[in-house]
C-alpha positions, 0 to 999 in steps of 0.5 A: 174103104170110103172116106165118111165125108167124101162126095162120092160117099154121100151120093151112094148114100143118096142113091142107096135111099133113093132106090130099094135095089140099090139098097139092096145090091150094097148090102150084098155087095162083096166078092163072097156074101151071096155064096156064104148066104147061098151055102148057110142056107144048105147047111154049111153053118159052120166056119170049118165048112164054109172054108173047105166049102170055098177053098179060095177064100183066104180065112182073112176075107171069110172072118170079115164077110161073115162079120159083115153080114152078121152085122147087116143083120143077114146072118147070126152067129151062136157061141157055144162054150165048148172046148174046143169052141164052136161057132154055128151061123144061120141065116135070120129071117131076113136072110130067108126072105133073100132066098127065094131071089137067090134061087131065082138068080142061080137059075138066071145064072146057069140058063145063061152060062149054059146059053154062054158056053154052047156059043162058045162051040 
């Protein structure tokens, strides 16, 4: 975490006005955001489902990138008083506009993983 004063927090700030991308990149920054946005929009809209979705993110790490995108704006998050309870996410249309650049990037990404791969034959 940044201290709020520190040098290097205020030139983020200004490089992050300066530039969309920049912008852009910091509200998708985290190990897990872009997965969670990329399987909310699939369908996985629960907690349950992301986890056993991504086994290797620890229920501490997904609880707090769930909350940061929520808080973002990217996701929402729908209580249901139920018992037991019942938490649902969905991407907002915000989010939705991200989806047609996330699928662009899975392209990129696996074009270049396969060209990757097979240089490593």
């Amino acid at each position: 975490m940044r201290k709020i004063n520190s040098t290097n927090n205020a030139n983020k700030i200004h490089l992050e006005a300066m530039c969309p991308m920049l912008y852009a990149m910091e509200q998708l920054n985290g190990r897990w955001k872009i997965l969670l946005l990329w399987y909310i929009n699939l369908g996985a809209n629960r907690f349950g489902k992301l986890k056993q979705t991504i086994p290797s993110i620890t229920t501490k790490m997904l609880t707090q990138q769930l909350r940061e995108l929520e808080a973002s704006g990217l996701i929402s998050r729908k209580i249901f008083t139920e018992i037991p309870p019942r938490v649902e996410y969905a991407l907002t249309a915000k989010a939705k506009t991200l989806v047609p650049i996330l699928t662009e990037l899975n392209k990129w990404g696996m074009k270049d993983k396969k060209k990757l791969v097979n240089s490593l034959h």
